[in-house]
C-alpha positions in Angstrom: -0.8 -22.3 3.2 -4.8 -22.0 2.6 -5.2 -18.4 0.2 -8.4 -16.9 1.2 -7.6 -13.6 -0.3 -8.6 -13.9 -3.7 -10.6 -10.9 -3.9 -7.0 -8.5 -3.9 -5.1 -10.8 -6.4 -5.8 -14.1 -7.1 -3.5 -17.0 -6.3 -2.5 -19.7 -7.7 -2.8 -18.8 -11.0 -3.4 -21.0 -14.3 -0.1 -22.8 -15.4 -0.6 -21.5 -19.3 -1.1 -18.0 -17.3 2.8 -18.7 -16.2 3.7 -20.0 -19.2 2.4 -17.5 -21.4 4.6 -14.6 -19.2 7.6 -17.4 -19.7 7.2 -17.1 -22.9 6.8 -13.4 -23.5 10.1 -12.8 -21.9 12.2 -15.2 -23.5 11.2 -14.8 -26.8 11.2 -11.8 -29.1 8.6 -8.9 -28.3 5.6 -8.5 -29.9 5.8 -4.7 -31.0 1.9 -3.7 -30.8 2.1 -2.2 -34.4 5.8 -1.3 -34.3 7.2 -4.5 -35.6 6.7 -7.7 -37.8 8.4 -10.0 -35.4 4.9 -11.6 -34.0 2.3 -13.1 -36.7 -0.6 -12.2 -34.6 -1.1 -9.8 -32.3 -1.9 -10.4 -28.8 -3.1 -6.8 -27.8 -5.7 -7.6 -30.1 -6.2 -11.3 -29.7 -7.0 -10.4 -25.6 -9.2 -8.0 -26.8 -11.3 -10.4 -28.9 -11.1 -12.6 -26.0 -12.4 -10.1 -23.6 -15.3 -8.9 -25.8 -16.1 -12.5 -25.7 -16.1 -12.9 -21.9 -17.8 -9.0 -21.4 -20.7 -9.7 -23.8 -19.4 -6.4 -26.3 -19.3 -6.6 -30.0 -16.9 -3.5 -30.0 -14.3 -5.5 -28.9 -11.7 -3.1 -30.3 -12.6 0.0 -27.8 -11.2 -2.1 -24.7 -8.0 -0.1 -24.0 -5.0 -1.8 -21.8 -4.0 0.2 -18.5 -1.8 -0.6 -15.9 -5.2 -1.6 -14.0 -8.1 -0.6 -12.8 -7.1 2.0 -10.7 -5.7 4.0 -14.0 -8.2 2.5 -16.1 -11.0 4.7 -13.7 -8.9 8.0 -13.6 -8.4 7.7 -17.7 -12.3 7.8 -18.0 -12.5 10.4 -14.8 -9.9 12.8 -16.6 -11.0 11.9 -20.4 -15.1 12.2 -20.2 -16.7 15.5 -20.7 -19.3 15.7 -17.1 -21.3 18.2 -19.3 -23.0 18.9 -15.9 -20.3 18.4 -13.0 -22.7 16.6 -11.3 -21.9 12.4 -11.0 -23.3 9.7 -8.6 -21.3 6.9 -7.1 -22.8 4.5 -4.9 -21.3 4.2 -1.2 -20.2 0.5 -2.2 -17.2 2.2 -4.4 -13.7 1.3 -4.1 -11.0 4.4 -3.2 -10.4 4.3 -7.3 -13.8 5.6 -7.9 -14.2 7.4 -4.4 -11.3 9.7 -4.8 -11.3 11.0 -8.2 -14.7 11.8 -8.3 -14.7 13.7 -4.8 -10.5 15.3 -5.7 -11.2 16.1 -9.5 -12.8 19.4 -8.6 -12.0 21.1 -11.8 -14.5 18.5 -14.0 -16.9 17.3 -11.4 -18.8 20.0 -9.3 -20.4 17.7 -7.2 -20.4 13.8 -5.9 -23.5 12.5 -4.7 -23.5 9.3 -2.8 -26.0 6.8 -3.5 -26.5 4.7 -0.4 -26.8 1.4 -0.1 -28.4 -1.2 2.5 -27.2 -3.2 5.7 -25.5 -5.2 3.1 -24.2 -3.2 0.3 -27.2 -3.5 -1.7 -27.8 -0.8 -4.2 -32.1 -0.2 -4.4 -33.2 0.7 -7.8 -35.4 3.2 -6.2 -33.4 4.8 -4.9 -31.3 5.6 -8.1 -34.3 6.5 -9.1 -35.2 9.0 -6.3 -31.9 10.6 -6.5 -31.7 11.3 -10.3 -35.3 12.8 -10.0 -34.6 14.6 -7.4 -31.6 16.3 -9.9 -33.9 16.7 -12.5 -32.0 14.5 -15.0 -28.8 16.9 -14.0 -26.3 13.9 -13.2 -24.3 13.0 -16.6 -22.7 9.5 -15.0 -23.5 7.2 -12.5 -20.7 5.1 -10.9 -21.7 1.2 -9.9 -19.6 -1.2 -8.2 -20.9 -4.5 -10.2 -19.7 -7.3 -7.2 -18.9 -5.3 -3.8 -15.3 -6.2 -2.6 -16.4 -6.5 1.0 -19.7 -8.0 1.2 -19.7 -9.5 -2.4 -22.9 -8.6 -2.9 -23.9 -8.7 -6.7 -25.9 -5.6 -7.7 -29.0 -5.3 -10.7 -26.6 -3.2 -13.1 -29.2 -4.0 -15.9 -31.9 -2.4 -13.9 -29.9 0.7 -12.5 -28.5 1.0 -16.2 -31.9 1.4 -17.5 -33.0 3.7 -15.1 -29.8 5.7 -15.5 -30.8 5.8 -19.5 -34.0 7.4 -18.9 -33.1 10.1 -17.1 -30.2 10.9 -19.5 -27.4 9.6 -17.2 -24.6 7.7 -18.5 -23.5 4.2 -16.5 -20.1 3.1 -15.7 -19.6 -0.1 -14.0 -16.9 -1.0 -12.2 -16.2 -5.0 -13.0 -13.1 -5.4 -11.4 -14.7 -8.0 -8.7 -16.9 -9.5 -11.0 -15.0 -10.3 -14.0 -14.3 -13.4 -14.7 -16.2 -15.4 -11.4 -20.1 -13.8 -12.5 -21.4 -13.8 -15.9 -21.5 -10.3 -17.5 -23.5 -9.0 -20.2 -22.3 -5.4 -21.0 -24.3 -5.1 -24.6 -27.3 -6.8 -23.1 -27.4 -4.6 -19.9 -26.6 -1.8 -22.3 -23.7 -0.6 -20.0 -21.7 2.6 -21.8 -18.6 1.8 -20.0 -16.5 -0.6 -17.8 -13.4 -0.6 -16.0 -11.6 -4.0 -14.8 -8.5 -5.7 -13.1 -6.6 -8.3 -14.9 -4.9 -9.8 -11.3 -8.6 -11.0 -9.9 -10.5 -13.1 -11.6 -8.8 -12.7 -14.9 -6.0 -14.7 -13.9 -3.6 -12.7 -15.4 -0.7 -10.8 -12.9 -0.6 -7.3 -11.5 0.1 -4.2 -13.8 -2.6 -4.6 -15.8 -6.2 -4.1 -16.6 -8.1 -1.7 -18.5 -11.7 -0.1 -19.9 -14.4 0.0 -22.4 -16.3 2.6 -23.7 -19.3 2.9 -26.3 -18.2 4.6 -29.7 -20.9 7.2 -29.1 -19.2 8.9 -26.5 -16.2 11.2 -27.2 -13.0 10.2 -24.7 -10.2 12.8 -24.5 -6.4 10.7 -23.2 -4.9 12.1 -20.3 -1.7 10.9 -21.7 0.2 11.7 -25.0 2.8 9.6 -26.8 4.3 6.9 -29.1 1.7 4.4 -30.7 3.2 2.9 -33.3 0.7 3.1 -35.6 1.3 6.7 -37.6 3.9 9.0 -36.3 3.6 11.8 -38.4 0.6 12.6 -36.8 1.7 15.1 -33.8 -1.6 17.0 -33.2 -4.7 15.4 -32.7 -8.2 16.9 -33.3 -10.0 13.4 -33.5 -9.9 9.5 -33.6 -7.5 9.9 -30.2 -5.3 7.0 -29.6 -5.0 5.6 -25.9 -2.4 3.0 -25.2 0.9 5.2 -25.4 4.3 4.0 -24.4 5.2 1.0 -24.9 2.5 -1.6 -24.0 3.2 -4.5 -20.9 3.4 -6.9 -23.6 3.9 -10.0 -21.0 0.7 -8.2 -18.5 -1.6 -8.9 -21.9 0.1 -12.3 -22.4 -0.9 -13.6 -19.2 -4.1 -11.6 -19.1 -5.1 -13.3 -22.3 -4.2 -16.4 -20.9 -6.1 -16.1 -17.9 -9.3 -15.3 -20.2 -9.0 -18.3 -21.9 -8.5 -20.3 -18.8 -11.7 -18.4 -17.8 -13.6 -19.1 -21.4 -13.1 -23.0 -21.8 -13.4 -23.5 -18.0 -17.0 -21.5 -18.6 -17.7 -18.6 -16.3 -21.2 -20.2 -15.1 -18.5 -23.1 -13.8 -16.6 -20.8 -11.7 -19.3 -19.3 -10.6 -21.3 -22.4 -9.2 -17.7 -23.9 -7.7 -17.4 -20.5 -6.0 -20.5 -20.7 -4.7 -20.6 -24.0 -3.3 -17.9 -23.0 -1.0 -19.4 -20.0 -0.6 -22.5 -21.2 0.5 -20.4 -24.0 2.3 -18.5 -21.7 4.2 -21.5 -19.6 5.2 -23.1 -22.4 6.6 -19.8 -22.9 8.8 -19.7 -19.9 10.0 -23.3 -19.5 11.2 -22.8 -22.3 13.7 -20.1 -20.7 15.7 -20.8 -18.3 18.6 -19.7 -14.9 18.6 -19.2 -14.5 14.9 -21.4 -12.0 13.0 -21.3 -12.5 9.4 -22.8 -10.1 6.9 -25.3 -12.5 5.5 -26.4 -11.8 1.5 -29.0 -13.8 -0.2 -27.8 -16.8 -2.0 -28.9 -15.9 -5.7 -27.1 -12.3 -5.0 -23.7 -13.8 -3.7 -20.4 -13.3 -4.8 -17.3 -14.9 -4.1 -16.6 -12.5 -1.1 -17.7 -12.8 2.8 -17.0 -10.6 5.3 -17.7 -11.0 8.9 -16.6 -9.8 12.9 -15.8 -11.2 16.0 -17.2 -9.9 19.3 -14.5 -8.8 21.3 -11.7 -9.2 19.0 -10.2 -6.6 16.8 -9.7 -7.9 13.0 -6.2 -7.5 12.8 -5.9 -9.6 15.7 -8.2 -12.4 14.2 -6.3 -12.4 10.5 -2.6 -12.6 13.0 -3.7 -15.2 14.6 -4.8 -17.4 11.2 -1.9 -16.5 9.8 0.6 -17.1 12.0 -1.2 -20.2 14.2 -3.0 -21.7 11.2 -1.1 -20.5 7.8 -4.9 -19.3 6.7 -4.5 -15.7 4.6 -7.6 -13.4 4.6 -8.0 -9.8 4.2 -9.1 -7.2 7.1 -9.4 -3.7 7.2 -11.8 -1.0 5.1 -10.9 -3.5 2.1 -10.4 0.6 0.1 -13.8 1.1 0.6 -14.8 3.5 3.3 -18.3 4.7 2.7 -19.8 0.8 2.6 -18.7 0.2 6.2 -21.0 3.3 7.3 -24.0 1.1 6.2 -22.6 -2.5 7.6 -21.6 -0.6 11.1 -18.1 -1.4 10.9 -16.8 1.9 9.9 -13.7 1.5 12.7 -12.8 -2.1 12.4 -13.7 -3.0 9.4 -14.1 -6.3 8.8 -12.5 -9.9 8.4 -12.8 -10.9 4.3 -12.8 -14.5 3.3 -13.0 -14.6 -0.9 -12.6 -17.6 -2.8 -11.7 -18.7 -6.6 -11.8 -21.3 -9.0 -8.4 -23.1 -7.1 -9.9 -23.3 -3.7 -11.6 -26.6 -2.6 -13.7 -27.7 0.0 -10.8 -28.5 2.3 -9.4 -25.2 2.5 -13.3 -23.7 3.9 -13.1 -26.4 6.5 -9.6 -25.8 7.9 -10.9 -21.8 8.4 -14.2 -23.3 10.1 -11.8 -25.3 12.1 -9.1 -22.5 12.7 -12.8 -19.8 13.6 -13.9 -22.7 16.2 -10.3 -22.7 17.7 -10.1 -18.6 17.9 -13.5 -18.0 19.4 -13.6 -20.7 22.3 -11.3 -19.4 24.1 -13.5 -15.9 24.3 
């Protein structure tokens, strides 16, 4: 089978990723501050991990969720929107679409920031829009790497314009993580959400999110810590990861980061992008085929593309079940970005790619594309 699906959960993963769950189940559990069983703690020990691979020095506000998904709707429900009024950019993913156009009793009003022919978010137009609010939005919502065009946005430049008008920016990372450096200190990001099962390496059911120590962050959940339980009212210095924690989800997650660390993200990235880049140029050569073409130096590991006269579903059946090719199809849980790209009732056909693909596996899905479209 040739994986071409990457971009929903990544496959295969790292062999110390499969150990490291192994190993979590058969052996005693580490208790997360409820036991002396462990002599290091791997809750923290990921989170040093990921502060090294996100660029933050606060390494210990990265709280562990059961994804992204739940990482998003913690900062949705926990953030005071002193004004109701939020942008989110029509690249978004459902887990930042929904809450912020459903959570009606915090956010007052959800303003779209469009995007281009290819998912590119203009500064300018940030610009434009917060002006036009009179510095009235308290937080701005940027999908980092787009999950259906992979095109990589300028976060540093929308976060500084979001700063001077008094705005907030949260980026969403959960594409990008792990396959495009990031620099969250350095692009002075306030807070980030991301998935553990992408390019983390790690399995589902887990992920999480960052936020600055400036900004006050009420839980949307209540319960057992394991640090101090006397303390049954809180009026400060909340505590986040209740419940007992998915001690072998932070195993593997930190095993996927280190995978991700002494491989060197920059690594990835330029093996990604040679069969990016390899693919593209495969593609472009067969009739019929309209891909949605981004500029090399703003590529991410993510292509998406139609077929004249064929319905996408019909094109991923057909790899599949004739060729043993998996890709993705559909609104990929983004809606509003397939308004821009005109493929707002098909969708589109998503080829994404990770650090275990090779060049063979591009070619066969040239070879199965040349197969499917002669026959039209």
């Amino acid at each position: 089978m040739v994986y071409l699906n990457q971009a929903a959960t990544t496959f295969p993963k790292p062999k110390q990723v499969l150990d490291a769950v192994s190993d979590a189940i058969a052996n005693p559990p580490q208790g997360q501050f409820r036991s002396s069983s462990a002599s290091e703690d791997i809750f923290d020990n990921c989170r040093k991990n990921l502060g090294e691979l996100f660029g933050v020095r606060e390494y210990q506000n990265i709280v562990f969720t059961a994804g992204a998904t739940a990482a998003a709707n913690a900062l949705f429900y926990g953030l005071d929107f002193r004004t109701g009024q939020i942008i989110v950019s029509q690249t978004e993913h459902n887990s930042i679409l929904r809450p912020a156009m459903n959570l009606t009793e915090k956010i007052s009003e959800g303003i779209v920031l469009p995007c281009d022919e290819m998912g590119y978010l203009e500064p300018e137009k940030l610009e434009e829009i917060l002006s036009k609010y009179q510095d009235n939005i308290s937080a701005v919502f940027i999908n980092h790497c787009s999950n259906v065009t992979g095109v990589i946005q300028p976060i540093a430049k929308l976060a500084e314009i979001c700063h001077s008008h008094g705005a907030m920016i949260i980026a969403d990372f959960s594409q990008s993580a792990g396959c495009i450096p990031i620099k969250a200190d350095q692009w002075d990001i306030d807070a980030f959400i991301f998935a553990g099962h992408k390019g983390l390496y790690g399995i589902q059911g887990i992920g999480g999110y960052y936020i600055k120590s400036e900004y006050s962050l009420k839980p949307f959940m209540y319960g057992g810590t394991g640090r101090d339980s006397r303390i049954i009212k809180y009026n400060s210095d909340f505590e986040y990861e209740v419940g007992t924690g998915n001690g072998p989800g932070v195993a593997a997650l930190n095993a996927g980061v280190r995978f991700v660390l002494d491989k060197g993200v920059e690594n990835i990235r330029l093996h990604e992008m040679n069969l990016m880049n390899y693919l593209y140029e495969g593609l472009k050569e067969i009739d019929r085929i309209n891909i949605i073409s981004i500029p090399k130096d703003l590529r991410g590991p993510v292509l998406s593309f139609t077929v004249d006269g064929m319905k996408t579903g019909d094109v991923a059946y057909i790899l599949q079940n004739g060729y043993e090719i998996t890709v993705r199809t559909g609104l990929h849980c983004a809606p509003l970005i397939h308004e821009a790209l005109g493929t707002k009732d098909d969708g589109t056909i998503r080829v994404s790619v990770s650090y275990f693909n090779t060049k063979e596996d591009i070619k066969a899905l040239i070879a199965a594309m040349v197969d499917i479209t002669a026959s039209l």
